[in-house]
C-alpha positions in Angstrom: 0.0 0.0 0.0 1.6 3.4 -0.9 0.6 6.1 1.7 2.0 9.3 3.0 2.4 10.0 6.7 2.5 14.1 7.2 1.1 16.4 9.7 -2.8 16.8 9.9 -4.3 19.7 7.8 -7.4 22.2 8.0 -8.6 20.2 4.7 -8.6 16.5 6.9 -10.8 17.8 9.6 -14.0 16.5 8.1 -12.5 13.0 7.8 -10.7 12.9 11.0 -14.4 13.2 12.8 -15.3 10.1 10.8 -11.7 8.1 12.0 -13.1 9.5 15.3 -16.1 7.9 15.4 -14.9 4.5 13.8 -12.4 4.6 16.7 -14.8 5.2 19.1 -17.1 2.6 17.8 -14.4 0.2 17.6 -13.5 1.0 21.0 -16.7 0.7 22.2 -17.0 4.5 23.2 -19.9 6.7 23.0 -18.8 9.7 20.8 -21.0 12.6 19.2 -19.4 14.6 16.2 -21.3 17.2 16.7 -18.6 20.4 17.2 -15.9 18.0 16.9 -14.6 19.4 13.6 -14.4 23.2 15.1 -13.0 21.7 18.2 -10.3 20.0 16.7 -9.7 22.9 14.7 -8.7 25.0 17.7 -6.9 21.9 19.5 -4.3 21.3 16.2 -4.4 24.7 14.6 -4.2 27.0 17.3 -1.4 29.5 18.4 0.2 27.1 21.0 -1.9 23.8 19.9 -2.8 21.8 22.6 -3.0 18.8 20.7 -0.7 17.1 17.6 -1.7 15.1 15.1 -0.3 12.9 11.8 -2.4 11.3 9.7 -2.0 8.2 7.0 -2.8 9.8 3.1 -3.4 7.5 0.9 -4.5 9.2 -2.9 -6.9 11.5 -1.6 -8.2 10.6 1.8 -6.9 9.7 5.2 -7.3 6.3 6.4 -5.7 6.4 9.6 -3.9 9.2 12.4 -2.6 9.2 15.9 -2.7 12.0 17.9 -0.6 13.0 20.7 0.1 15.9 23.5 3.2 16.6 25.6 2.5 16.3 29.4 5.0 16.5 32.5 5.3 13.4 34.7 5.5 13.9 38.4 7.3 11.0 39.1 9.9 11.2 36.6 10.0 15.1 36.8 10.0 15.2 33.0 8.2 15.5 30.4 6.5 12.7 28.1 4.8 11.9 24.7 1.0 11.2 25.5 -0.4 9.2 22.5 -3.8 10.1 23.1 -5.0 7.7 19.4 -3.6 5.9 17.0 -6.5 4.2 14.6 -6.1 2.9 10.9 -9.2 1.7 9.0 -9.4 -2.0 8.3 -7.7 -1.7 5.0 -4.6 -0.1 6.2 -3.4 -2.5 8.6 -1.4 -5.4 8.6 1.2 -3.1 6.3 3.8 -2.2 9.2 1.9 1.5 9.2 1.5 1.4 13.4 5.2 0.7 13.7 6.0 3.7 11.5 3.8 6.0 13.3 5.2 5.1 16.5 8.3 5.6 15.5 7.9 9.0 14.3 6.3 9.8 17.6 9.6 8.3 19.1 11.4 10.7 17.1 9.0 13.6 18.1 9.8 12.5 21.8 12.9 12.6 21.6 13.3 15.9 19.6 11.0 17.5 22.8 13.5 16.0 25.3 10.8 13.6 26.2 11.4 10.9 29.0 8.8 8.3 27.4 5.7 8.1 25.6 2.5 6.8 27.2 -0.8 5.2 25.8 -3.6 3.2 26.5 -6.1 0.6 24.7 -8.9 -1.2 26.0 -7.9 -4.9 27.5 -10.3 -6.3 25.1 -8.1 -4.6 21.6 -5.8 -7.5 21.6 -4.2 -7.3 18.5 -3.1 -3.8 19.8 -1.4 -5.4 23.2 0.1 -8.2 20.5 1.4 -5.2 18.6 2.6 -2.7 21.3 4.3 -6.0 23.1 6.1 -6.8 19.9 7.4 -3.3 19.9 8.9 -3.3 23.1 6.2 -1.3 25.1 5.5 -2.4 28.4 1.4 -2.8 29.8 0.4 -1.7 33.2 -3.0 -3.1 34.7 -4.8 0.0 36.3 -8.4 1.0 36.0 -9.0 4.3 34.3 -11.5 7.0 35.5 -14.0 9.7 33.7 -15.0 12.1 36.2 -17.5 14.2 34.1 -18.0 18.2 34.8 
């Protein structure tokens, strides 16, 4: 599969709410794209974004992105890479794609001096575990929260 991994643009937005919602779905997640397209707009294209984001071009549509912020850890008393998602559509895996994306957030880590980068799937995605094993990452078992405000 040829594809092109670059930075997300203004143009993607649109498509990146439907990766959202496929992701969600996938993940079992409730998810509304209602506003999601202006919010993401401010998040990535902001004067200091809060969020970063690469997407997977393939012709003329993304089929895939991860999306990542920087954040300081206490413990370490540095700062890390959080990978906040990484999806690809059916159709674009199994092609080494997840590997490459996590290695250019390793890169982008390392560039911003971070000490790791951190991530999370659902114990259920285990194809994901398989993959993020093979890679070298290590799992923790802890039970994640939503407080909502």
């Amino acid at each position: 599969m040829e594809y092109l991994i670059r930075k997300c643009e203004i143009a993607d937005l649109p498509k990146l709410v439907i990766l959202c919602q496929k992701h969600a779905d996938f993940e079992k997640a409730d998810y509304s794209p209602e506003g999601k397209e202006e919010g993401l707009k401010k998040a990535l294209f902001s004067e200091n974004p809060k969020l970063h984001c690469l997407v997977v071009a393939v012709k003329n549509t993304i089929v895939g992105y991860v999306s990542y912020t920087f954040d300081f850890s206490t413990w370490n008393t540095a700062d890390f890479l959080y990978m906040d998602c990484l999806f690809l559509e059916e159709e674009a895996r199994s092609f080494g794609i997840g590997e490459v994306l996590i290695d250019k957030l390793k890169e982008i880590g390392i560039e911003n001096n971070c000490v790791n980068i951190q991530w999370q799937t659902p114990q259920f995605n285990e194809r994901a575990i398989k993959f993020y094993t093979r890679m070298g990452a290590k799992g923790k078992d802890k039970v994640r929260f939503t407080l909502t405000l």
